[in-house]
Structure formats: C-alpha cells, structure tokens
C-alpha positions in Angstrom: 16.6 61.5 -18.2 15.8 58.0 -18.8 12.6 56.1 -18.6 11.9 52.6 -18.3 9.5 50.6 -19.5 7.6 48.0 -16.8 8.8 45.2 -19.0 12.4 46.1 -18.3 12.7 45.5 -14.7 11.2 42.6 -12.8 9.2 42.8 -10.1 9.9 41.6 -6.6 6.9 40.3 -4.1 7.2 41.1 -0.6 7.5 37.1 0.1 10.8 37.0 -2.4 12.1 40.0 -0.7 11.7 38.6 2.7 13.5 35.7 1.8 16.6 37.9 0.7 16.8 40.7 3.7 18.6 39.6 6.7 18.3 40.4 10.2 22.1 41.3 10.5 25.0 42.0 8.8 28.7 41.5 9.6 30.0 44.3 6.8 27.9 47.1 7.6 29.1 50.0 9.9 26.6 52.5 9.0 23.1 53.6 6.8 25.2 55.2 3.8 26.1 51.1 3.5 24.6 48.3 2.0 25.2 45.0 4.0 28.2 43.3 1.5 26.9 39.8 2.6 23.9 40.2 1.9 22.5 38.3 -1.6 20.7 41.9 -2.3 21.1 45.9 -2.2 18.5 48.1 -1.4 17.5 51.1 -2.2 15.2 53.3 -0.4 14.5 56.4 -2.9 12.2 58.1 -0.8 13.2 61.7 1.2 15.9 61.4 3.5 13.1 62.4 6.3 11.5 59.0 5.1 14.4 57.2 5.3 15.1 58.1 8.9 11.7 57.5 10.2 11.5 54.0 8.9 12.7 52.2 6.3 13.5 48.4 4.8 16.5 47.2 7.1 19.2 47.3 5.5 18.4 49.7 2.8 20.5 52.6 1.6 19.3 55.8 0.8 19.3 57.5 -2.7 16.5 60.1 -2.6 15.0 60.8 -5.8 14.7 64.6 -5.1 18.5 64.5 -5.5 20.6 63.8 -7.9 22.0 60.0 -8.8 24.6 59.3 -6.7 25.8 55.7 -8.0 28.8 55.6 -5.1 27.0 53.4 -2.8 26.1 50.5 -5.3 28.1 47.4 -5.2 30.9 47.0 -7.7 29.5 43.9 -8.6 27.2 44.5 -11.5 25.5 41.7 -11.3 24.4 42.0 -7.5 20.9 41.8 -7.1 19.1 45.5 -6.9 15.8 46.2 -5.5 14.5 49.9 -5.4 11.4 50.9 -3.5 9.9 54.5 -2.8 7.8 56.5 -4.8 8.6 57.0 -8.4 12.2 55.1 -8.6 12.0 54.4 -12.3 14.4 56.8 -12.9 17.0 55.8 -10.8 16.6 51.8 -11.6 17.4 53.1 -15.4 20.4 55.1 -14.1 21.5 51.8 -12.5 20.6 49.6 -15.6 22.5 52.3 -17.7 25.9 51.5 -15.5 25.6 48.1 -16.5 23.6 46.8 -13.6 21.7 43.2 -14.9 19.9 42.0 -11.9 17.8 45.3 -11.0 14.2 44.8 -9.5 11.5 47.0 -8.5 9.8 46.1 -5.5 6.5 48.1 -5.7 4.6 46.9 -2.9 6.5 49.3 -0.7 7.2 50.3 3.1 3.1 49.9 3.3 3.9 46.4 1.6 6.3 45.6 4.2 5.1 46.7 7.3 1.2 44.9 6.1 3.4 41.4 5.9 4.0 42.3 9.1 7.8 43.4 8.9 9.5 46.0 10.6 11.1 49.1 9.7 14.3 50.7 10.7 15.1 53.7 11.8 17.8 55.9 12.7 19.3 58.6 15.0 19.0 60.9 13.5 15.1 60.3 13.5 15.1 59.4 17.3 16.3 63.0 18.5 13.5 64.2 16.9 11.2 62.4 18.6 13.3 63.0 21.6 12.4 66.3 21.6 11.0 68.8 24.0 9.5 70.8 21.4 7.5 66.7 19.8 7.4 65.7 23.6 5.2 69.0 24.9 3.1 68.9 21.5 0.0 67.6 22.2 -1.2 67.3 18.4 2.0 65.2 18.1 1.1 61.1 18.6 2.6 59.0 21.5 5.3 56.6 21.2 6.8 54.0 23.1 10.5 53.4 23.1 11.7 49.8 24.3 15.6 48.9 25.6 15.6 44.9 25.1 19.2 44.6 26.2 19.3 43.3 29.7 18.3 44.8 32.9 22.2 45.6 33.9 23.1 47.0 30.8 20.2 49.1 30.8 20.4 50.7 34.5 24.2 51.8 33.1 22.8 53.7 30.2 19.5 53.7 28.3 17.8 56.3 25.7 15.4 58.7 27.5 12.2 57.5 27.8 13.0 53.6 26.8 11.3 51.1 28.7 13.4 48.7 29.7 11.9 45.2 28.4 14.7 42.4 28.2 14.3 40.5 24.7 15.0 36.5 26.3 11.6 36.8 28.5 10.1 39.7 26.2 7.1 37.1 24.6 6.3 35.8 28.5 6.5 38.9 30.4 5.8 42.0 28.5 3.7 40.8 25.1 0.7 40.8 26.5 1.0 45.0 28.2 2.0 46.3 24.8 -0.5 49.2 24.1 -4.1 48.7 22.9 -3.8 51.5 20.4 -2.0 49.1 17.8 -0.9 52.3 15.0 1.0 53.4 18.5 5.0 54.1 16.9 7.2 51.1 19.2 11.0 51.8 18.5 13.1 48.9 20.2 16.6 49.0 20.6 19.5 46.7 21.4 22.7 48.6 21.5 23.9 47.0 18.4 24.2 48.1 14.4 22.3 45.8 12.3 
C-alpha cells in the first residue's frame, strides 16, 4: 500500500476542471473508456453503484473497494489524471508509481460539481433500476422525471418508459419554465447518443 502525501499531487478547482471536460467525445464507445481526445482522464473511484447513478461525464470507473486495475489509463504517461471519490489517495500513488507525471486530485467532488451547477452522468445500467416496478410502486422511494430531448418523430418511434418527450431546440422557450418546483427532484435527459 502506498500513501501520498498532499504535497505530492496537485489539486484541481472545479473551474480548472470545467475548462478540461468536454461535452462529447468522438473516441469513446462506452463507460469502461476514457474519451482519447480529451486533454484529461478521469477517474471516478467511488462504488460502482455511485458511478452508475451519477458521475463526472466522462469519467471512468476504478472503485477503490477493488483492487487497482491500471488497464483503462492512457498509455501516455504524461496525460493529465484527475481522481475524485472518497479516499483516492491510494490509487493516485498506484498511478504515480506507474510513472504517471501529471496526476491531480480534484477534491471538491460530485457535490463540487453538481454545486457549480454541472451535471452528472449516468448509465443503464442505473436507469433500469429506477425503471423498476419494484422503485416505481415504492412509495418511500423519491420521484423522478425522465426527459427524451430528441425530436417529436424520433420519439413517437421509440422512447424510454416514462420519458417526457421535451425537444432540446425549443426546450429553454417551451418547457423551462414547467420543470418541477421541488428543485432536489432527480431529471435524467436523454438524447439517443453516447457522449
């Protein structure tokens, strides 16, 4: 086990960070990626429950109740690294241990993020659950809202259960101002691409 000293890694602000994460990426298929064209990779160290129910886009998961699993880091040791998620020390010494220069602790976190008013991601895997009967007919479990912003065509074809279909090109002038008044309310919007 290694242990690293603050002094050893830098921190990253939640400004600097939201100058480096993109809102696409042309290289990434899936969540076990990291987007190649991207200027950063990051790693989400939280539980792989966490992961799913939101996380930094783009992230990758390496959960720090499991082992160090270095495959998914770039080749390129001098890619810029940012881990987030509870205790991710250990992890950003593996990765400074491999040779890794450029790794950075961004310790503001998911609350970090979403309180700069970012989103979060999430994935499949983390929408059947809320898709449910067993979360749907629980009434200690809390609403959510589920919004298709493809258009109107596309959507009447096929749509996600539930989704509301809210086309992104008049979202701001038709729909902004009937979002729900309860404002910790869970809105997952989709648009039938991977990002």
């Amino acid at each position: 086990m290694f242990l690293v000293e603050a002094a050893e890694v830098d921190i990253i602000t939640t400004s600097e960070l939201m100058e480096l994460v993109e809102t696409t990426s042309d290289e990434r298929d899936s969540y076990e990626e990291y987007p190649g064209d991207w200027e950063v990779v990051l790693v989400d160290t939280r539980s792989a429950e966490e992961f799913q129910a939101g996380h930094i886009n783009g992230a990758i998961n390496m959960p720090e109740d499991e082992e160090f699993a270095p495959c998914p880091l770039p080749e390129d040791e001098e890619k810029k690294i940012v881990f987030y998620g509870g205790d991710c020390h250990e992890w950003m010494a593996e990765t400074k241990e491999l040779g890794y220069e450029n790794v950075y602790h961004y310790e503001a976190g998911i609350e970090g993020w979403q309180g700069n008013g970012n989103y979060l991601t999430t994935t499949p895997e983390y929408m059947s659950t809320l898709l449910d009967a067993g979360y749907a007919d629980d009434a200690d479990e809390k609403p959510f809202m589920i919004i298709d912003t493809r258009g109107f065509d596309v959507f009447i074809e096929s749509h996600i259960p539930m989704a509301q279909p809210m086309e992104h090109n008049v979202f701001e002038e038709k729909f902004l101002d009937y979002m729900p008044a309860e404002k910790d309310m869970e809105i997952i919007t989709y648009c039938g691409g991977f990002f």
